[in-house]
C-alpha positions as CSV (number, residue, x, y, z in Angstrom):
1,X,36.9,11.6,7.7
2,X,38.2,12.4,11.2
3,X,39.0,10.6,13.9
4,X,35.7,12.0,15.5
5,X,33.5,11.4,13.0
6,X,34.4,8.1,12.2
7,X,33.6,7.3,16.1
8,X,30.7,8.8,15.1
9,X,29.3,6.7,12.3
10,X,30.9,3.2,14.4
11,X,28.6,4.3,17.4
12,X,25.4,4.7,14.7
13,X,26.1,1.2,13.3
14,X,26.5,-0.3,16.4
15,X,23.3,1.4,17.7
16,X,21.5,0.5,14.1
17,X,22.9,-3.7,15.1
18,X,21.1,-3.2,18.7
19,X,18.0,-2.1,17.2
20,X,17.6,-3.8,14.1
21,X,18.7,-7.1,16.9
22,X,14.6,-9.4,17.0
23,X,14.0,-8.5,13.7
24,X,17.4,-8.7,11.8
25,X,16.9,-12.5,10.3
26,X,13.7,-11.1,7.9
27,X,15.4,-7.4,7.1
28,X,18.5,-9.4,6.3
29,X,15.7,-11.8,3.8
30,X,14.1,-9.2,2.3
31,X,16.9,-6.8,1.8
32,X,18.9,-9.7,0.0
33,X,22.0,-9.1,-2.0
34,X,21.1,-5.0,-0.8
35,X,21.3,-6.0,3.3
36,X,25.1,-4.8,3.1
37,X,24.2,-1.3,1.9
38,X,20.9,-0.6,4.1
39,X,23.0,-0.2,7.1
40,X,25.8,2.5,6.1
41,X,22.4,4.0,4.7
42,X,20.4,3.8,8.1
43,X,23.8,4.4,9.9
44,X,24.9,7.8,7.6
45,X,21.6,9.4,6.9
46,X,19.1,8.2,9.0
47,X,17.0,10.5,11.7
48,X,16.1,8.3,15.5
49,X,12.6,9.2,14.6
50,X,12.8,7.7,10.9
51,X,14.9,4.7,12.4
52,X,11.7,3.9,15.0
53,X,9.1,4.2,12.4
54,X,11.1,2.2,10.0
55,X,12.1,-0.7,12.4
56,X,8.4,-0.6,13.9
57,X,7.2,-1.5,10.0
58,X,9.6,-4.4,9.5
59,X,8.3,-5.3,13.2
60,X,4.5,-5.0,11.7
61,X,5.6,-7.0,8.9
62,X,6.9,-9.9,10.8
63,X,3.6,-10.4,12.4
64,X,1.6,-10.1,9.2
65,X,4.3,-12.7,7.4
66,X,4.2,-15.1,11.0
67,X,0.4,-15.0,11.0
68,X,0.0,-15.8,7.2
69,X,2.7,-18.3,7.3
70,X,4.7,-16.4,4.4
71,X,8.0,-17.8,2.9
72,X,8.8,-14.6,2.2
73,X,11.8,-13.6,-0.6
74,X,13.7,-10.7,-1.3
75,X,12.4,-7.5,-2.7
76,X,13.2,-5.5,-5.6
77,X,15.5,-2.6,-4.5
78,X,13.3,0.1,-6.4
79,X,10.1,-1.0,-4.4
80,X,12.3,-1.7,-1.1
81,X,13.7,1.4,-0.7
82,X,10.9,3.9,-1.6
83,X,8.5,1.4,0.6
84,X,11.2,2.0,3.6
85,X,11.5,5.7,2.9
86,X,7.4,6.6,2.4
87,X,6.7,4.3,5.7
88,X,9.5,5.7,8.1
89,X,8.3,9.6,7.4
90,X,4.7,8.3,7.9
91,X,3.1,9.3,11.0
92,X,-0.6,8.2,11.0
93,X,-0.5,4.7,12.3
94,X,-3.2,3.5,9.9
95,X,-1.2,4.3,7.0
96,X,1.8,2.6,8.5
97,X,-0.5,-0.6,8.4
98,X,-0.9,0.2,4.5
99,X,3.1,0.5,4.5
100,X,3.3,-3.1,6.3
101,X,0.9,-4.2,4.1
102,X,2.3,-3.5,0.9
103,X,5.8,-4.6,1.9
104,X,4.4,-7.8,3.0
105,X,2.8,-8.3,-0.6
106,X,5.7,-7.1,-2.1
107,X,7.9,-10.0,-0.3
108,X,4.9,-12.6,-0.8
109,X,6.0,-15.1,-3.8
110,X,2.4,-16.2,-4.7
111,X,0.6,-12.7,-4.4
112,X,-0.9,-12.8,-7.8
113,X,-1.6,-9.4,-8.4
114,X,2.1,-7.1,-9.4
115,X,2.8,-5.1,-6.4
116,X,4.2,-1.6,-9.0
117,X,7.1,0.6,-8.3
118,X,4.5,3.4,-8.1
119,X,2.5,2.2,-5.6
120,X,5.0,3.4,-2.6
121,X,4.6,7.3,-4.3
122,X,0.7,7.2,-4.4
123,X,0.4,5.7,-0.9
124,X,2.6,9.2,0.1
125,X,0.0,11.4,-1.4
126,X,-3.2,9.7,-0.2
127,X,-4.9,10.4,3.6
128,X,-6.3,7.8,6.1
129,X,-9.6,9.1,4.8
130,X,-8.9,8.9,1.4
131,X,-7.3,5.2,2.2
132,X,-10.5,4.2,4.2
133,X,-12.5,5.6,1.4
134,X,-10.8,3.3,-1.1
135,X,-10.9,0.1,1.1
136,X,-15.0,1.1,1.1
137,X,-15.3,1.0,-2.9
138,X,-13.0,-1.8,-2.8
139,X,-15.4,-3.8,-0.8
140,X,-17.9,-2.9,-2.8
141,X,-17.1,-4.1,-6.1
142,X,-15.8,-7.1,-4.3
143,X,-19.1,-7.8,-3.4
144,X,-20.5,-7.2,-6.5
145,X,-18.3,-9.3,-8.5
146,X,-18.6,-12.0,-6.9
147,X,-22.6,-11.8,-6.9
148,X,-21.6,-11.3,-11.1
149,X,-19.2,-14.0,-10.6
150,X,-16.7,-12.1,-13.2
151,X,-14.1,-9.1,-12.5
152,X,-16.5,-5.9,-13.6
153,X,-14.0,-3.1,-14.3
154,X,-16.7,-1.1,-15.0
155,X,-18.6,-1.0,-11.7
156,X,-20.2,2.3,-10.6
157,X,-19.9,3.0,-7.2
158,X,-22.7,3.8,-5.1
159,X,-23.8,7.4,-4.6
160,X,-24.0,6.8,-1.2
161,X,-20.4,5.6,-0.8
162,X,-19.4,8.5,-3.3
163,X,-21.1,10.7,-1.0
164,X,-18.6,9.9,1.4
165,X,-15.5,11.7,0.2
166,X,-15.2,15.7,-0.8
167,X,-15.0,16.8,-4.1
168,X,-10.9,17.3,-3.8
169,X,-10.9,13.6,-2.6
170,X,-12.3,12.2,-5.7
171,X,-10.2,14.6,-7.8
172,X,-6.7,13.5,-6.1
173,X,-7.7,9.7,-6.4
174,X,-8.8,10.2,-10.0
175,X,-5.2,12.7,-10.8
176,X,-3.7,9.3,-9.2
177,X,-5.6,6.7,-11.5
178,X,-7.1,5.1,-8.9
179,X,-10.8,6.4,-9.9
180,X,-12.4,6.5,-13.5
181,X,-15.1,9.2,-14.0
182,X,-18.1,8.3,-16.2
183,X,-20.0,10.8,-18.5
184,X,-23.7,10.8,-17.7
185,X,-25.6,7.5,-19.4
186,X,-29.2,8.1,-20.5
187,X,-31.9,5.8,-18.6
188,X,-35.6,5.3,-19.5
189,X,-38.1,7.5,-17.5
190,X,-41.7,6.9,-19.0
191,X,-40.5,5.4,-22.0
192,X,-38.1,7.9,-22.5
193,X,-34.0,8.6,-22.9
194,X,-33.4,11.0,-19.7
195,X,-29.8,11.8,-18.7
196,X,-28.7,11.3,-15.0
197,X,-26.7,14.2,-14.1
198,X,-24.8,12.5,-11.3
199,X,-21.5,12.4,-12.2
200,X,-20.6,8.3,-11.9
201,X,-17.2,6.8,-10.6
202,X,-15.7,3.2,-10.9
203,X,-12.2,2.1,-8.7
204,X,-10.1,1.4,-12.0
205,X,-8.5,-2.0,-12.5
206,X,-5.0,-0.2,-11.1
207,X,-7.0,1.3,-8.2
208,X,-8.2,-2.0,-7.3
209,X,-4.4,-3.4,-7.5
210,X,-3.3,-0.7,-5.9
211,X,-6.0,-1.5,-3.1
212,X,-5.3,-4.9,-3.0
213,X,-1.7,-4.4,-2.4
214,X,-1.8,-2.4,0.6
215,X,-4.2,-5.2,2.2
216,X,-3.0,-7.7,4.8
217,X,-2.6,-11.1,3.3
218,X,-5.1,-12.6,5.3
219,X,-7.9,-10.1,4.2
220,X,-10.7,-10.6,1.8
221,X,-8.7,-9.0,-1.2
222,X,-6.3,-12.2,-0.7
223,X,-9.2,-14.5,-0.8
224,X,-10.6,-12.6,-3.3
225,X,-7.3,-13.2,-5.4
226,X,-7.4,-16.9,-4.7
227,X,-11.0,-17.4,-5.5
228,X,-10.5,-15.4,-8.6
């Protein structure tokens, strides 16, 4: 390296310190025995826009962890770093929430539902709209299991709330697991079998953790969890 570079790279750690400054205490906590390698990462590779995005999550993060009174603990390195990555390329500010979210799960000792390794790769390939969508069925079945007072992994969504995503929606969610498509069921019309030709969906049980994972912790799903 020469002598020009390597002022180079001190001025991008130094910069990196300055930033990373009111928030350093919980990156250096959920980072843990990784926090020496994150900032030659940040410091070699990392883009000012990418930087912002990904210091304004861990910022996002602090208020979710302050306000739920979280002890939080170190995350696995193969959920960190993809989580990190996805959220500091992700420009739609309602997503980033999902980002904060799920990082905040991920660090949470007593979330009881397994935050995955895949869950930072499908929250890349889903929109706000498909997201919002997802928090709607979630909410539903909520609702309805509670009424059962069971889990009911085989809840059909409402048409109405099916209505409410295109046909490409509901094929992406389903190619991502998150949605389980039901053959028509027979149902009695005047005594007889007839067969409801609307095709039925139901938020899989992995849907519903993935859903659940990219909640705040002081949202219904958590209660949910708790209650459960």
């Amino acid at each position: 390296m020469d002598a020009h570079a390597g002022q180079t790279t001190e001025l991008a750690k130094s910069a990196l310190k300055e930033v990373l400054a009111p928030v350093m205490d919980l990156f250096q906590r959920l980072l843990g025995p990784a926090a020496d390698e994150v900032g030659q990462s940040f410091a070699d590779s990392a883009r000012v826009w990418r930087l912002k995005r990904a210091i304004r999550l861990v910022e996002h993060v602090k208020v979710l962890v302050e306000s739920a009174g979280i002890d939080v603990r170190p995350v696995a390195p193969r959920l960190l770093f993809p989580i990190l990555d996805g959220a500091s390329l992700e420009d739609d500010d309602e997503l980033q929430h999902r980002w904060a979210a799920l990082l905040t799960n991920a660090a949470t000792p007593d979330f009881e539902s397994e935050v995955f390794p895949s869950f930072p790769g499908i929250l890349k390939e889903i929109t706000s709209a498909e997201a919002q969508f997802l928090d709607r069925s979630f909410e539903e079945v909520i609702v309805a299991e509670r009424g059962r007072g069971q889990d009911w992994a085989e809840y059909r969504l409402q048409p109405e709330t099916v209505a409410l995503a295109s046909a490409v929606m509901l094929g992406n969610l389903q190619r991502l697991g998150l949605l389980t498509i039901h053959q028509p069921l027979p149902i009695q019309v005047n005594g007889q079998d007839v067969f409801d030709q609307r095709v039925r969906f139901s938020l899989s049980p992995f849907g519903k953790a993935f859903v659940r994972a990219c909640r705040p912790p002081d949202s219904d799903s958590r209660d949910h969890q708790r209650s459960g």
